[in-house]
Structure formats: C-alpha cells, structure tokens
C-alpha positions in Angstrom: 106.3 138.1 72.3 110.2 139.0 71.9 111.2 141.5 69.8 112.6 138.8 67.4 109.5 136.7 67.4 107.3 139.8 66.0 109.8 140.1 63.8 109.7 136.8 62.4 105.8 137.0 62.5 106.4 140.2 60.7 108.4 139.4 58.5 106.4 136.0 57.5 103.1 138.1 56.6 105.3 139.9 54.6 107.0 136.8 52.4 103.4 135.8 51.7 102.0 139.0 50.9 104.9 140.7 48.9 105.8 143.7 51.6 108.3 145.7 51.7 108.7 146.6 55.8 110.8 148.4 57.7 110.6 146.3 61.9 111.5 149.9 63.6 109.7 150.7 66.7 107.6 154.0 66.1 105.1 156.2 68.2 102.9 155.9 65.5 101.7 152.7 63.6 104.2 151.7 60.6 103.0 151.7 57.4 104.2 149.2 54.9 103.5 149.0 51.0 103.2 145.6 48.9 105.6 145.3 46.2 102.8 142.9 44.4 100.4 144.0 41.4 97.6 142.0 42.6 96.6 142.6 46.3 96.8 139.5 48.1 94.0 141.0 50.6 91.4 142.9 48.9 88.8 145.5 50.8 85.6 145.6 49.3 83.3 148.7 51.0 80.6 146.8 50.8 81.0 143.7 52.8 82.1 144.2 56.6 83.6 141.4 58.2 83.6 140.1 61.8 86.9 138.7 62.8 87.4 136.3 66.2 90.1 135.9 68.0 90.4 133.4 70.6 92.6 134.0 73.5 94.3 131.0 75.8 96.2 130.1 78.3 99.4 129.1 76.0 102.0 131.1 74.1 101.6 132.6 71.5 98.1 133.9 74.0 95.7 134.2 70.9 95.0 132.6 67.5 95.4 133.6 64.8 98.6 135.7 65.6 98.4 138.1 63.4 95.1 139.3 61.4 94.4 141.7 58.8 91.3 143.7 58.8 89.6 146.3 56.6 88.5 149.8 57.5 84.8 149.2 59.7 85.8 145.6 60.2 84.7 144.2 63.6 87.2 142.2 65.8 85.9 140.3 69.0 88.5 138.8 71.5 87.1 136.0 72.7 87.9 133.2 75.6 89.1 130.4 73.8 86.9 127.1 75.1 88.9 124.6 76.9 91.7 126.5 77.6 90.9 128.0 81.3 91.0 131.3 80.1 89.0 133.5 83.4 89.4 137.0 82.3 91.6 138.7 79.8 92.9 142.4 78.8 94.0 143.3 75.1 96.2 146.6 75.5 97.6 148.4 72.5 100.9 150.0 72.9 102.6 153.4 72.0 102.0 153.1 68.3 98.3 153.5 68.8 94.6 151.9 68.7 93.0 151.0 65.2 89.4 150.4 66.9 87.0 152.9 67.6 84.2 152.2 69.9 80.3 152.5 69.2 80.7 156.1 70.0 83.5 156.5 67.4 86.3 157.1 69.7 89.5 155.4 70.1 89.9 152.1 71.4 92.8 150.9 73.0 92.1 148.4 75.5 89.7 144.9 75.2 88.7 142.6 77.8 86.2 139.7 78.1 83.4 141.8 79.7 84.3 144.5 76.4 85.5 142.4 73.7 84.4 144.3 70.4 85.7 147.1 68.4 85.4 148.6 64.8 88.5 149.4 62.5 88.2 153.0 61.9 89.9 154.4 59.4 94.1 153.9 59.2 94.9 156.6 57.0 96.6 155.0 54.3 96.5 157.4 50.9 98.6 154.9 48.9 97.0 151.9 46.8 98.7 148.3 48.7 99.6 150.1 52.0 99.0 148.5 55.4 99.3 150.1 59.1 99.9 147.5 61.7 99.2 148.0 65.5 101.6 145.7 67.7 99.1 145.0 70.9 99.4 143.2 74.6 97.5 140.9 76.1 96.8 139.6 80.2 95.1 136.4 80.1 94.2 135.4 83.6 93.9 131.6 84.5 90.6 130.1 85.8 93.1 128.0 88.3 93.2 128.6 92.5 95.7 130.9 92.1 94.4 133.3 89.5 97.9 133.1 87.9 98.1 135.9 85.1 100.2 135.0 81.6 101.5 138.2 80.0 102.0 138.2 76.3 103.2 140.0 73.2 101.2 137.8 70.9 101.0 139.2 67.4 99.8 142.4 65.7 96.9 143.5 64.3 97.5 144.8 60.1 94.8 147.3 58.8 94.2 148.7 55.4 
C-alpha cells in the first residue's frame, strides 16, 4: 500500500472514531488519542476475541484492511477461499510486533503454516489511546508460476 493509501485508511478510521493522529513514520508504533467522550471501541477484560483475516490474491491483499483489537485478542491470517491464495507471509515493519506467541515473546511475522498470535499488551497509560502497527504481507499464487503479490495492506490498531 502507498504511503498515501495508508494515509487515507488512516485517516478514515480516524473520521469514524473521533482521533486525533499524527501519519509520521516512527521506529516505534504511533500512539493516537480519541477526541470522543464515549469510546467508539470498548475493551472489556473479560471477553477475548478471535479476529480473522482473510488474505487474497487482489489489492488491497487482506480483508478487513484495517482491524482493531484488544489487549489478549487473538488474530488468525487466513487463506481467503476462492481466491488462489498458496502460501502467504505477514511481516511487521520497523514500528514493531503487537503479537506475542504462545511462549509470550514477540511476534513479528505470520504465515499460513503459523497464522495465530495474541495481542500483548501496547502500553497505552491514557484512557482513549490506540497504538497502531503498519504490517506487510507476500501472498503467493496457487498458479504454474508461483507468482508472488507484495502488499502494504492496512494496519493493525491496538488498545
């Protein structure tokens, strides 16, 4: 995905949440803080969610684009039926991993023979803030040629 595009994903999420965001590129993940009294995604401790995501073939190279999880939240990449998806690899870039593995250590890359993570903790002190993780994803083609589609899909938004 261009720069502009995960802006404009960005910057979407944030319209319909109330954010206030800043689109630098960091080392670490960017933390953003709604400007809303209510919070248009609540965290209860108590319920832990599994999230899929599908990967395919075609841009964007997963739905949903962009998700927002919940600290110990489980997210599971998965091939997307129909769309010739053969093997895929999720990397997350500079600004960091917000998965852990069963062994509680960081978790930056996903593929379809490891496809599950947990959200560990973001470490977000301020009531309404979000961390989001910008991530890469290789989906290889089930066609003769193998042919590999490289994408910047979307971002991952944890709090």
């Amino acid at each position: 995905m261009s720069a502009g595009k995960f802006g404009s994903l960005v910057l979407k999420f944030a319209i319909v949440s109330g954010m206030a965001i800043s689109l630098t590129q960091c080392s670490k993940p960017e933390v953003v803080t709604t400007r809303v009294t209510s919070n248009p995604f609540p965290c209860d401790p108590n319920i832990q969610r599994n999230v899929h995501v599908k990967t395919q073939i075609n841009a964007p190279g997963v739905s949903p684009e962009i998700v927002v999880l919940c600290q110990n939240d489980t997210i599971t990449w998965d091939k997307d039926p129909g769309t010739h998806v053969d093997h895929f690899t999720v990397t997350f870039n500079k600004s960091g991993t917000p998965f852990k593995d069963s062994s509680n250590n960081d978790k930056p890359t996903f593929s379809d023979t490891d496809s599950s993570g947990k959200a560990g903790d973001a470490g977000l002190t301020q009531t309404g803030a979000y961390a989001y993780y910008p991530y890469k994803i290789d989906v290889q083609e089930d066609d003769a040629n193998h042919t590999h589609h490289g994408y910047d899909p979307g971002v991952i938004i944890v709090k």
